[in-house]
MDTraj code that builds the backbone (N, CA, C; nanometers):
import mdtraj as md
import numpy as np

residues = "UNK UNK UNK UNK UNK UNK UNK UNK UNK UNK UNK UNK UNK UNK UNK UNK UNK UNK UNK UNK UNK UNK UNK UNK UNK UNK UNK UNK UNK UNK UNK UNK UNK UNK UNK UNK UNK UNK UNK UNK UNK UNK UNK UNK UNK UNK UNK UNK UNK UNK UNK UNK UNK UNK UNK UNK UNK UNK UNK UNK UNK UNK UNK UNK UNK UNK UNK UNK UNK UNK UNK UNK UNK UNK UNK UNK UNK UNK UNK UNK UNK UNK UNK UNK UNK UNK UNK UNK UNK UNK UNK UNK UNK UNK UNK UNK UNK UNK UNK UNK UNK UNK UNK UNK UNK UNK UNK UNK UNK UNK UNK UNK UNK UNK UNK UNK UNK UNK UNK UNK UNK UNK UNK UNK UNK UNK UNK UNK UNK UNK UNK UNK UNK UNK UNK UNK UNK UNK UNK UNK UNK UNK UNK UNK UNK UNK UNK UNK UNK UNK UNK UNK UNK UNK UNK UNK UNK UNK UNK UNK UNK UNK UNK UNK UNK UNK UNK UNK UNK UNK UNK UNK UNK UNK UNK UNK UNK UNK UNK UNK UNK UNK UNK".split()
xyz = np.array([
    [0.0848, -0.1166, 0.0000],
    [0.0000, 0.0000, 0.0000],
    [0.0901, 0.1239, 0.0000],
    [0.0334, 0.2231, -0.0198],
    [0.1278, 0.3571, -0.0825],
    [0.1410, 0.4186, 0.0781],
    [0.2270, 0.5203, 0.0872],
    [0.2293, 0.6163, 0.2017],
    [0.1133, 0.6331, 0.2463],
    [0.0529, 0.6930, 0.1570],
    [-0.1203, 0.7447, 0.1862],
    [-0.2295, 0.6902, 0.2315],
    [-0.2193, 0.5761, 0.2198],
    [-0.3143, 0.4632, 0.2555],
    [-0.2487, 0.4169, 0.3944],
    [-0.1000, 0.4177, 0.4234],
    [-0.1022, 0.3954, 0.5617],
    [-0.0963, 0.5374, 0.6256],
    [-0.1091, 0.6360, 0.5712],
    [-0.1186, 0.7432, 0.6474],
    [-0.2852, 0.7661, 0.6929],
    [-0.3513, 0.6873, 0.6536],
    [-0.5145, 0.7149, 0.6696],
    [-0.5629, 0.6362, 0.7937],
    [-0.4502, 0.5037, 0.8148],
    [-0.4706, 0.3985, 0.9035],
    [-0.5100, 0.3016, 0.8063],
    [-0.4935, 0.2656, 0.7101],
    [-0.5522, 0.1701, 0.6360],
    [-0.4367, 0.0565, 0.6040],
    [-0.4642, -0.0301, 0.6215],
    [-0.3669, -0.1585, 0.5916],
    [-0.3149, -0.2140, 0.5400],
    [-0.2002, -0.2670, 0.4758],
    [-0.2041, -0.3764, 0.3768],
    [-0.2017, -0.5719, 0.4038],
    [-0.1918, -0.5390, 0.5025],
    [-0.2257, -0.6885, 0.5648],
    [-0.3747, -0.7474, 0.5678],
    [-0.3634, -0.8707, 0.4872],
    [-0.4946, -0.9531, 0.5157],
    [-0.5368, -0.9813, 0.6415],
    [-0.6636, -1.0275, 0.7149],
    [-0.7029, -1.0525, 0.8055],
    [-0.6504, -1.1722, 0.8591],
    [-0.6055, -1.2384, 0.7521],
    [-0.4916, -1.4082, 0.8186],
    [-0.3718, -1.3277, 0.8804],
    [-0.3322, -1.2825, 0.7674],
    [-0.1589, -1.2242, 0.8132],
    [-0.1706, -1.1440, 0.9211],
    [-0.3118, -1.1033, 0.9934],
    [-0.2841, -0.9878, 1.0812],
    [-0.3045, -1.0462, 1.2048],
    [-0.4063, -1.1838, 1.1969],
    [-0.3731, -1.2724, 1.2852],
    [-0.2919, -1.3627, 1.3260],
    [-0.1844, -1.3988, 1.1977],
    [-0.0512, -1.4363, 1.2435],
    [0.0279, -1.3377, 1.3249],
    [0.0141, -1.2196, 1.3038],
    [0.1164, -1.1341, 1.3529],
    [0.0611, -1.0881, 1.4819],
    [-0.0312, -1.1641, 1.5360],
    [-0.0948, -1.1393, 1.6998],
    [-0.0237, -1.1960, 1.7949],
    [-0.0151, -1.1392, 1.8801],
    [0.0988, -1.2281, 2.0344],
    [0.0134, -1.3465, 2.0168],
    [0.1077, -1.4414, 2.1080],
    [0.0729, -1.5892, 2.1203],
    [-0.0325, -1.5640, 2.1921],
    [-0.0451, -1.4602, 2.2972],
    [-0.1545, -1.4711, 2.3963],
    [-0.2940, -1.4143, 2.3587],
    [-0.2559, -1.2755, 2.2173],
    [-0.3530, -1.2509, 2.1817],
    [-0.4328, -1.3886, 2.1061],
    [-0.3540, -1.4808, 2.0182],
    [-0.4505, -1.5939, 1.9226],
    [-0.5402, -1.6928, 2.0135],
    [-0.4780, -1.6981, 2.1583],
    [-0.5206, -1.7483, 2.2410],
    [-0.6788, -1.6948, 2.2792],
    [-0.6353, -1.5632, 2.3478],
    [-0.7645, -1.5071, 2.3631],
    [-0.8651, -1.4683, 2.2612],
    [-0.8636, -1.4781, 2.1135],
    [-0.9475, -1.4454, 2.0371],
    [-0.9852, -1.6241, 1.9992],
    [-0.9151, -1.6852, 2.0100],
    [-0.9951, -1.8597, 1.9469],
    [-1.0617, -1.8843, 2.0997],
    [-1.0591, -1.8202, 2.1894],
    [-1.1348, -1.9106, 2.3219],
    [-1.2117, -1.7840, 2.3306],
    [-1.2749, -1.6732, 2.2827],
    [-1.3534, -1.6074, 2.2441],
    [-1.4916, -1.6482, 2.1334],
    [-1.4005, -1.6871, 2.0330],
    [-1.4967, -1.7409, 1.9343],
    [-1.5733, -1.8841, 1.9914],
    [-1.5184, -1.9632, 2.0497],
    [-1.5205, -2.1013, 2.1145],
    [-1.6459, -2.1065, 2.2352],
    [-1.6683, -1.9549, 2.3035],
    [-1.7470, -1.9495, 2.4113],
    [-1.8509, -1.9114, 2.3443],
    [-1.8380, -1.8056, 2.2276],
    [-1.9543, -1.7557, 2.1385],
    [-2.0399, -1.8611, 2.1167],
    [-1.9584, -1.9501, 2.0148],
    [-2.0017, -2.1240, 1.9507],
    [-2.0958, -2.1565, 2.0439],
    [-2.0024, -2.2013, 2.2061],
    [-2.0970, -2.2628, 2.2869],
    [-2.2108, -2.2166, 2.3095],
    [-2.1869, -2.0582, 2.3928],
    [-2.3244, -1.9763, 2.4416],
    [-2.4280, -1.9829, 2.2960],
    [-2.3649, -2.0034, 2.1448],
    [-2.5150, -1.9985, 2.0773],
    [-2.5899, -2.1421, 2.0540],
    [-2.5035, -2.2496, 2.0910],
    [-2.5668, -2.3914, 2.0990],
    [-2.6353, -2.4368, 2.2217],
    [-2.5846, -2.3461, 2.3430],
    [-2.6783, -2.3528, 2.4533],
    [-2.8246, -2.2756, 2.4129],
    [-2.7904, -2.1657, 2.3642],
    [-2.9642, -2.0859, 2.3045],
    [-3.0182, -2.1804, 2.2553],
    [-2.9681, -2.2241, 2.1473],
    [-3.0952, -2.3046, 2.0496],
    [-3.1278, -2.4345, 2.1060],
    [-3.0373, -2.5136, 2.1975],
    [-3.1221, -2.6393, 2.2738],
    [-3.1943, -2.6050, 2.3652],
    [-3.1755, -2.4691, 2.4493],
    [-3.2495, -2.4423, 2.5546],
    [-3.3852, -2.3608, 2.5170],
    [-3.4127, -2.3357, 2.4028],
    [-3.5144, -2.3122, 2.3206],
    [-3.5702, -2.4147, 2.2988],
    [-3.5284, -2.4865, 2.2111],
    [-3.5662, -2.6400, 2.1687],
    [-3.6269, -2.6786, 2.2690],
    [-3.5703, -2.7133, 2.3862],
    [-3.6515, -2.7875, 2.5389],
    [-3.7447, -2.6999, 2.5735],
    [-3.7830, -2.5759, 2.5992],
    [-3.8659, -2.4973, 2.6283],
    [-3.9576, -2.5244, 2.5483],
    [-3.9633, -2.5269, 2.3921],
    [-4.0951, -2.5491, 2.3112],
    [-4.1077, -2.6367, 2.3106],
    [-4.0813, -2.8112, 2.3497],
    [-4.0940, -2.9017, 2.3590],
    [-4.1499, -2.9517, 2.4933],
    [-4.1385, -2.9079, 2.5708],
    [-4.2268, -2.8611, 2.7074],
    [-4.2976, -2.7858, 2.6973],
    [-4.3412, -2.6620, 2.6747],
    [-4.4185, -2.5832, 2.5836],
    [-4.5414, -2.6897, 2.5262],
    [-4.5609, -2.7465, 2.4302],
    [-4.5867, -2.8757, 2.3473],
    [-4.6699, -2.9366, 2.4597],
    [-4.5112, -2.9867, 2.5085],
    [-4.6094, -3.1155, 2.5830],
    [-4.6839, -3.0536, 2.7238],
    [-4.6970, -2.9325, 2.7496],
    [-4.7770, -2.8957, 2.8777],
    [-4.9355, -2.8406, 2.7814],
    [-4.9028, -2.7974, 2.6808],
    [-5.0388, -2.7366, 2.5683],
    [-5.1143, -2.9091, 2.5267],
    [-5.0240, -3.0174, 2.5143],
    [-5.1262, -3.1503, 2.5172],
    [-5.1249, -3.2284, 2.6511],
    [-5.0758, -3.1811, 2.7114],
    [-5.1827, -3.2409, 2.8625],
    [-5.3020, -3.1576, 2.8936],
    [-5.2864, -3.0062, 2.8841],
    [-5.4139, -2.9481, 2.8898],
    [-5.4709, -2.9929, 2.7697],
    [-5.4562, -2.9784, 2.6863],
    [-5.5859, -3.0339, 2.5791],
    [-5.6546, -3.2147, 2.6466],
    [-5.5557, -3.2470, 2.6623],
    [-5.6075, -3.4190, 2.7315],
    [-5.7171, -3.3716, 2.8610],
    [-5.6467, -3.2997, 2.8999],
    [-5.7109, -3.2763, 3.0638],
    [-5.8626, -3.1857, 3.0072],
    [-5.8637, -3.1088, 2.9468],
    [-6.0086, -3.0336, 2.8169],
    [-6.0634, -3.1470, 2.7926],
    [-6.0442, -3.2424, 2.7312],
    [-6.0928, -3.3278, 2.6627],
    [-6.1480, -3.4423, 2.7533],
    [-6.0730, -3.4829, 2.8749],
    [-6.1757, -3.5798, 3.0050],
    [-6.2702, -3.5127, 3.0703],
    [-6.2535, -3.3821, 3.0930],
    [-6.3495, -3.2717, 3.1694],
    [-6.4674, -3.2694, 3.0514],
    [-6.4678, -3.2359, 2.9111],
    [-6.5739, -3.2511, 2.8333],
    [-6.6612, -3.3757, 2.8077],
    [-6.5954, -3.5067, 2.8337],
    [-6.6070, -3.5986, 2.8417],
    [-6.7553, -3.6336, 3.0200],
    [-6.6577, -3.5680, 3.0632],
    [-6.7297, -3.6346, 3.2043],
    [-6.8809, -3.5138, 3.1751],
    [-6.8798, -3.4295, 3.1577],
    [-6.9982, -3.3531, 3.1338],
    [-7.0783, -3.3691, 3.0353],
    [-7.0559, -3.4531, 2.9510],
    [-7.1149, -3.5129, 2.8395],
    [-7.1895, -3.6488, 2.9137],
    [-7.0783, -3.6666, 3.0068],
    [-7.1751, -3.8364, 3.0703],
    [-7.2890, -3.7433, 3.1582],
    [-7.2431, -3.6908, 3.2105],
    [-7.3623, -3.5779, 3.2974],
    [-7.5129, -3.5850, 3.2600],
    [-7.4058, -3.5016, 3.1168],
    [-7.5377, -3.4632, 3.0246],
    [-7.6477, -3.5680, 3.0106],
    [-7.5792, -3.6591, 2.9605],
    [-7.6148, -3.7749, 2.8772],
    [-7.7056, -3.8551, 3.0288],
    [-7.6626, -3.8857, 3.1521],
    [-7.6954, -3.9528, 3.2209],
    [-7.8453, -4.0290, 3.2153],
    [-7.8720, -4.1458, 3.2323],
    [-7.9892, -4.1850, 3.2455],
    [-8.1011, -4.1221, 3.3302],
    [-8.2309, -4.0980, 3.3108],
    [-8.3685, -4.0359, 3.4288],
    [-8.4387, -4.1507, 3.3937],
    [-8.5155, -4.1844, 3.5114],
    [-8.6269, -4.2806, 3.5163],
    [-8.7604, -4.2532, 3.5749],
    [-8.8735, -4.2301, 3.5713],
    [-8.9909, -4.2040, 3.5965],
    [-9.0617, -4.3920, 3.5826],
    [-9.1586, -4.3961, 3.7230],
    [-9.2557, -4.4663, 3.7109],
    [-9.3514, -4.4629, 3.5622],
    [-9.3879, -4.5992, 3.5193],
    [-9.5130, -4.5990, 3.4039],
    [-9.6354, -4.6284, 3.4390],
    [-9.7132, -4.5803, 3.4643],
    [-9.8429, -4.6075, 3.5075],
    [-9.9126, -4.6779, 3.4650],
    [-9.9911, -4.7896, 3.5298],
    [-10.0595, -4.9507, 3.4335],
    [-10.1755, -4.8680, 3.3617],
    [-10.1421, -4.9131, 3.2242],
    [-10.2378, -4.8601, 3.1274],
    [-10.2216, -4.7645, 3.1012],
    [-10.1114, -4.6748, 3.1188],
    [-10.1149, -4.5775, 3.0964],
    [-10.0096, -4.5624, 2.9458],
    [-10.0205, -4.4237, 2.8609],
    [-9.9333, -4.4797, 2.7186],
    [-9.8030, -4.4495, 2.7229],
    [-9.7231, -4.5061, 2.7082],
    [-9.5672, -4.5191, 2.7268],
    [-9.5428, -4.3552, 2.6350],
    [-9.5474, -4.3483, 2.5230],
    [-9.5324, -4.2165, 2.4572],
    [-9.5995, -4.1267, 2.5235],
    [-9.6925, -4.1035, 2.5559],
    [-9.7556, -3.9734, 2.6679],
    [-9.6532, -3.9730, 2.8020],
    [-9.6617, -4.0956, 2.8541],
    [-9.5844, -4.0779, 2.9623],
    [-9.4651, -4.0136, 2.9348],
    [-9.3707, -4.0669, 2.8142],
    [-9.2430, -4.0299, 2.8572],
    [-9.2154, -3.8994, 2.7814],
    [-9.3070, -3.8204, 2.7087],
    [-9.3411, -3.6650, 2.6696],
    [-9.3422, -3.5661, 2.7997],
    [-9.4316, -3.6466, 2.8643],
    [-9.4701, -3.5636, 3.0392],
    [-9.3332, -3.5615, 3.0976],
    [-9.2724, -3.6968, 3.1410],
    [-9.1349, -3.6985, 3.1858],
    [-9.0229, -3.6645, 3.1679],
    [-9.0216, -3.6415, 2.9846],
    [-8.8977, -3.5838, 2.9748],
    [-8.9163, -3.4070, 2.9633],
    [-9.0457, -3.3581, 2.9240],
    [-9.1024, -3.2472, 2.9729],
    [-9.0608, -3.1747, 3.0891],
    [-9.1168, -3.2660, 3.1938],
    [-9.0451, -3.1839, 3.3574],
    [-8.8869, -3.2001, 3.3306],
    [-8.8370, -3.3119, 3.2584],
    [-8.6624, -3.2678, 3.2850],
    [-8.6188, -3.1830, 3.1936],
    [-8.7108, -3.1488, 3.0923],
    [-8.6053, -3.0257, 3.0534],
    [-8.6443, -2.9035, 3.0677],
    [-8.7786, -2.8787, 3.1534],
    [-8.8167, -2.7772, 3.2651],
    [-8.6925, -2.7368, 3.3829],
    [-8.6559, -2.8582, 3.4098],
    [-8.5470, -2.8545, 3.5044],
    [-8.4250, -2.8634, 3.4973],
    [-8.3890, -2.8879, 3.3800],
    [-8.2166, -2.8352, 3.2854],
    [-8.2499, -2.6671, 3.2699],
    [-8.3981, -2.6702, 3.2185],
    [-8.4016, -2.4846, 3.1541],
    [-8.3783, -2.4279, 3.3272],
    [-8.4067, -2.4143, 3.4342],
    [-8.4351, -2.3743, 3.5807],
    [-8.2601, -2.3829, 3.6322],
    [-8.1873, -2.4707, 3.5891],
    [-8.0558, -2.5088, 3.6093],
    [-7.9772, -2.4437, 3.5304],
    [-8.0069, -2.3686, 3.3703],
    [-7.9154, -2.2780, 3.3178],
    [-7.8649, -2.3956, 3.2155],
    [-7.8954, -2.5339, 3.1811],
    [-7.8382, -2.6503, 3.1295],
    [-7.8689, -2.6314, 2.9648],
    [-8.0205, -2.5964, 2.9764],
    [-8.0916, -2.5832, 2.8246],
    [-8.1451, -2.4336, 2.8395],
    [-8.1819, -2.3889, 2.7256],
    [-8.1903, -2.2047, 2.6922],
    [-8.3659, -2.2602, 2.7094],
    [-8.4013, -2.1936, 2.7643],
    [-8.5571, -2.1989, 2.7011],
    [-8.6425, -2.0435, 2.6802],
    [-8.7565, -2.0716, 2.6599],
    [-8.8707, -2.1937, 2.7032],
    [-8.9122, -2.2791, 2.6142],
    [-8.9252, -2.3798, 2.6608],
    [-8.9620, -2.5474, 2.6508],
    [-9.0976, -2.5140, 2.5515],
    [-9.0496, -2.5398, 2.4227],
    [-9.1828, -2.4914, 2.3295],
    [-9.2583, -2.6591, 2.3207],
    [-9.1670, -2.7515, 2.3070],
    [-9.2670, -2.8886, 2.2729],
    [-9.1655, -3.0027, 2.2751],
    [-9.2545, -3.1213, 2.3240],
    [-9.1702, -3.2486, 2.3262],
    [-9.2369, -3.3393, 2.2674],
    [-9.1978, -3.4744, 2.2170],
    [-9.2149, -3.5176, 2.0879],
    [-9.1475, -3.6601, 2.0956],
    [-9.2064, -3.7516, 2.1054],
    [-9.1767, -3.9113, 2.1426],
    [-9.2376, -3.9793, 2.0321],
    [-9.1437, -4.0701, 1.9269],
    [-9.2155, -4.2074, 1.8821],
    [-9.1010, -4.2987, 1.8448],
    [-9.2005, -4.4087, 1.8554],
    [-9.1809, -4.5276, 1.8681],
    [-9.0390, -4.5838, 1.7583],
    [-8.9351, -4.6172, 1.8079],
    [-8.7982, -4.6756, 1.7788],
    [-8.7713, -4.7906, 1.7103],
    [-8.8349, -4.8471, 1.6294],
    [-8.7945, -5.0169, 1.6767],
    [-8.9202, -5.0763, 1.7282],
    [-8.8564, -5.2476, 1.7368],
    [-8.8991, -5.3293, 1.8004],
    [-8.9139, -5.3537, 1.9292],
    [-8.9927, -5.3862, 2.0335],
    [-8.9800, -5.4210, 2.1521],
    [-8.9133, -5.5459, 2.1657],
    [-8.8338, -5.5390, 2.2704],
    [-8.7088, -5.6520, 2.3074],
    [-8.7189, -5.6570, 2.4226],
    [-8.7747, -5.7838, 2.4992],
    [-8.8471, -5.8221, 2.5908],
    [-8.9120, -5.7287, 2.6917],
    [-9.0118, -5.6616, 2.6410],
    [-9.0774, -5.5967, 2.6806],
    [-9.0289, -5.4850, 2.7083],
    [-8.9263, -5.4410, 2.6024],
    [-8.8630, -5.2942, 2.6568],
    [-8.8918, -5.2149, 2.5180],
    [-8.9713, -5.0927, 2.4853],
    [-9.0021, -5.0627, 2.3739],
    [-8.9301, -4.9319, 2.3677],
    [-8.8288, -4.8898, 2.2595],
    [-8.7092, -4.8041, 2.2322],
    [-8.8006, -4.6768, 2.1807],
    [-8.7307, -4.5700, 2.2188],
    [-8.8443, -4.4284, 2.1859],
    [-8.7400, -4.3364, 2.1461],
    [-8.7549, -4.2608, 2.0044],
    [-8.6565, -4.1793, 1.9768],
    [-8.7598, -4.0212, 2.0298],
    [-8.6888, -3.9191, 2.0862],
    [-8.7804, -3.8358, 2.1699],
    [-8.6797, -3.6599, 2.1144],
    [-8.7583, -3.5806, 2.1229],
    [-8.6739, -3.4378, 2.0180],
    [-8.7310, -3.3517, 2.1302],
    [-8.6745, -3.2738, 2.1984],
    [-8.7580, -3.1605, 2.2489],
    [-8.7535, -3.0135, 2.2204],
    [-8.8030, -2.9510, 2.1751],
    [-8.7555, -2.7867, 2.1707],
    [-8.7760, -2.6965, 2.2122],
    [-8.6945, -2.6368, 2.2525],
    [-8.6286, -2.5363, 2.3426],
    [-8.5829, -2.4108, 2.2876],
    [-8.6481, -2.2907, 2.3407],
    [-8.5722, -2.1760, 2.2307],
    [-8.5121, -2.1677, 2.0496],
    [-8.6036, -2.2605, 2.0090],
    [-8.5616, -2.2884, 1.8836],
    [-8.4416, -2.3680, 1.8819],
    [-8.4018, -2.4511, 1.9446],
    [-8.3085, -2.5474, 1.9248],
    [-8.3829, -2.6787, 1.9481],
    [-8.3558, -2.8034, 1.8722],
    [-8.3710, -2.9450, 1.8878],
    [-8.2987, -3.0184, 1.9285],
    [-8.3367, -3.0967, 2.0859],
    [-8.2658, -3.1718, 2.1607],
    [-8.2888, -3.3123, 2.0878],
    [-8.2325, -3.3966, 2.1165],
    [-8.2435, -3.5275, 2.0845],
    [-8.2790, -3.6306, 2.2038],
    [-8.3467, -3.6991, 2.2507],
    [-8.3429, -3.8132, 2.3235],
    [-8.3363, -3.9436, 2.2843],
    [-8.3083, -4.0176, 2.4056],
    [-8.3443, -4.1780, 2.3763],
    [-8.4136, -4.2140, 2.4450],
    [-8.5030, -4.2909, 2.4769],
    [-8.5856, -4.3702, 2.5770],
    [-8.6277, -4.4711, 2.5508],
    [-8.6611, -4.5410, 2.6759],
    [-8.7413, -4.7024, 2.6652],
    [-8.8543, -4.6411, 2.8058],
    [-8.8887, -4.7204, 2.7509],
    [-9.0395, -4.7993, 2.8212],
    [-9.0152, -4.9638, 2.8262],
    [-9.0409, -4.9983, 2.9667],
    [-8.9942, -5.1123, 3.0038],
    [-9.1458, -5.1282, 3.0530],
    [-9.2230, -5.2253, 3.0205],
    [-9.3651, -5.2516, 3.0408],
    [-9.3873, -5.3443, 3.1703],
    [-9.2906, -5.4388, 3.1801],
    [-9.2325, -5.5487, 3.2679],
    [-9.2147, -5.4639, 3.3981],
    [-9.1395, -5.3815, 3.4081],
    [-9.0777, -5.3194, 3.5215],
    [-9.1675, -5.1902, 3.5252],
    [-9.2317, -5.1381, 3.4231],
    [-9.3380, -5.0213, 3.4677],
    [-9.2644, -4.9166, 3.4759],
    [-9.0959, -4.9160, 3.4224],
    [-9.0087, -4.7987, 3.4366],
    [-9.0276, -4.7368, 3.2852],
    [-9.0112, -4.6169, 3.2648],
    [-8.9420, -4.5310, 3.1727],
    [-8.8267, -4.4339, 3.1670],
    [-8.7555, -4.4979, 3.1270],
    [-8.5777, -4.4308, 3.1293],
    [-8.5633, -4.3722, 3.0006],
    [-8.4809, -4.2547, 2.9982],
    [-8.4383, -4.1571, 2.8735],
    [-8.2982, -4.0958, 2.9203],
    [-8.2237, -4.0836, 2.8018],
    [-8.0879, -3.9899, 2.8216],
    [-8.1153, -3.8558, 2.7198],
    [-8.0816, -3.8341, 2.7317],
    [-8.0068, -3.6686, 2.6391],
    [-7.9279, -3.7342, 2.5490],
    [-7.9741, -3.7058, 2.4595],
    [-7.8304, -3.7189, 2.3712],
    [-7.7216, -3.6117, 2.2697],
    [-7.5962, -3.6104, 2.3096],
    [-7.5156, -3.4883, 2.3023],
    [-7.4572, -3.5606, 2.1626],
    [-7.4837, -3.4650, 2.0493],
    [-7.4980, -3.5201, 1.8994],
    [-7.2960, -3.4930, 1.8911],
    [-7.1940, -3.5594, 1.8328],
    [-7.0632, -3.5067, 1.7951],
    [-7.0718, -3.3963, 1.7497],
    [-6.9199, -3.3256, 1.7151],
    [-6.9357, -3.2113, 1.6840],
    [-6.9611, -3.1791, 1.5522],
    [-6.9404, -3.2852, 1.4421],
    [-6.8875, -3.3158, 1.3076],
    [-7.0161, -3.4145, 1.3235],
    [-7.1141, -3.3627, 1.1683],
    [-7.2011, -3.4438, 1.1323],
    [-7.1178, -3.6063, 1.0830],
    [-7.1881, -3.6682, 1.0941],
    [-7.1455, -3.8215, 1.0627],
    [-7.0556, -3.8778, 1.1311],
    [-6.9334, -3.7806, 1.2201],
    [-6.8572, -3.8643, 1.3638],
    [-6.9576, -3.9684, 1.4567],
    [-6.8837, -4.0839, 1.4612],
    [-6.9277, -4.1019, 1.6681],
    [-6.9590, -4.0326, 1.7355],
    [-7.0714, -4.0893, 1.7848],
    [-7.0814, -4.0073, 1.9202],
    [-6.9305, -3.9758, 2.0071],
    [-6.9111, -3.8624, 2.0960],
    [-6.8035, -3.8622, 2.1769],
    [-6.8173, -3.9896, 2.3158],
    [-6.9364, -4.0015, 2.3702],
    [-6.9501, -4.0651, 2.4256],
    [-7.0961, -4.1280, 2.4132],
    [-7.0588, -4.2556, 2.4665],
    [-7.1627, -4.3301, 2.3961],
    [-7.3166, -4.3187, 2.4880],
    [-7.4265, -4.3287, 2.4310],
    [-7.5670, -4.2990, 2.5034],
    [-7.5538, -4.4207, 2.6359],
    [-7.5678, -4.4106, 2.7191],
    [-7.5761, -4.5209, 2.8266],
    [-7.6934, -4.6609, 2.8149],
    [-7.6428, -4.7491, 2.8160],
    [-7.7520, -4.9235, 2.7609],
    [-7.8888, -4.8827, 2.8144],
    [-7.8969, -4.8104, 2.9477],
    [-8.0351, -4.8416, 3.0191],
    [-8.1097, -4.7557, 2.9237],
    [-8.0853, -4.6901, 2.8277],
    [-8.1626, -4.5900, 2.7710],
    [-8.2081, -4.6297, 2.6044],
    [-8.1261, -4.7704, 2.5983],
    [-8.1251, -4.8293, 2.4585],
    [-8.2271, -4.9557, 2.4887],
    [-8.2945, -4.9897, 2.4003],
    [-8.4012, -5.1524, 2.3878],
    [-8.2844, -5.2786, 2.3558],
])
top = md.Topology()
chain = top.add_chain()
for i, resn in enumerate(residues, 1):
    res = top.add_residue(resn, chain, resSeq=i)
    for name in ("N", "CA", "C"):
        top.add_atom(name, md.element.get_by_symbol(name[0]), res)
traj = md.Trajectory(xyz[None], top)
């Protein structure tokens, strides 16, 4: 380089040659410089890595833990009611009246929106030893509930569940309607 160029401070040495020409102690302290850099940025990115991976797995235990809590309130929902059947009396009237007062008493509980415009029972199927299957709709504030029920003629009981439809037309149920409520 000319006078002028080192008169400016400007160099003619490459960045190798200028690190050859560093004390022994300086090459020392600049490679165990770069070396701690290296480390401290491979500690960032695994200790990131583990954080979103815990992260992860604490966002799917709460979703698991969402998903048994929806579950158990769905069995709630769903739970079996039983009302006496009165001899001679008609299994479809009866279990209109019965499931009537219970969803008088879901609407009173904050469970269903109402008011309870109409309920609506017929006949399922076959009777299977004397247990006759009742598909049952009730409506409520312009929404349609679904039921299930039997009439058990034998035992003079009438049992019904709620039934909580999936979220996705044509899925499984999330949980299944309970037997006492099936023929």
């Amino acid at each position: 380089m000319s006078q002028r160029g080192a008169a400016r401070g400007g160099s003619s040495r490459g960045p190798v040659r200028a690190l050859r020409e560093l004390p022994l102690w300086g090459r020392w302290l600049l490679t165990i410089l770069v070396f701690a850099l290296a480390a401290a940025a491979i500690v960032i990115v695994v200790h990131d890595a583990n954080t979103s991976n815990r992260a992860s797995a604490s966002e799917a235990d709460a979703e698991a833990e969402a998903d048994r809590e929806g579950q158990v309130a769905i069995r709630q929902d769903e739970a079996p009611h039983v009302a006496s059947l009165a001899a001679g009396a008609s299994a479809r009237v009866a279990l209109e009246r019965a499931i009537a007062a219970d969803a008088r008493g879901r609407i009173a509980h904050g469970q269903l929106t109402g008011p309870l415009q109409s309920v609506h029972c017929a006949a399922a199927g076959h009777a299977h030893a004397d247990r006759r299957p009742f598909s049952c709709t009730v409506d409520s504030a312009g929404v349609s509930y679904p039921y299930m029920a039997v009439a058990d003629q034998r035992a003079k009981r009438l049992t019904w569940c709620k039934v909580d439809p999936p979220p996705t037309a044509g899925a499984p149920l999330e949980v299944p309607v309970s037997a006492s409520c099936r023929a």
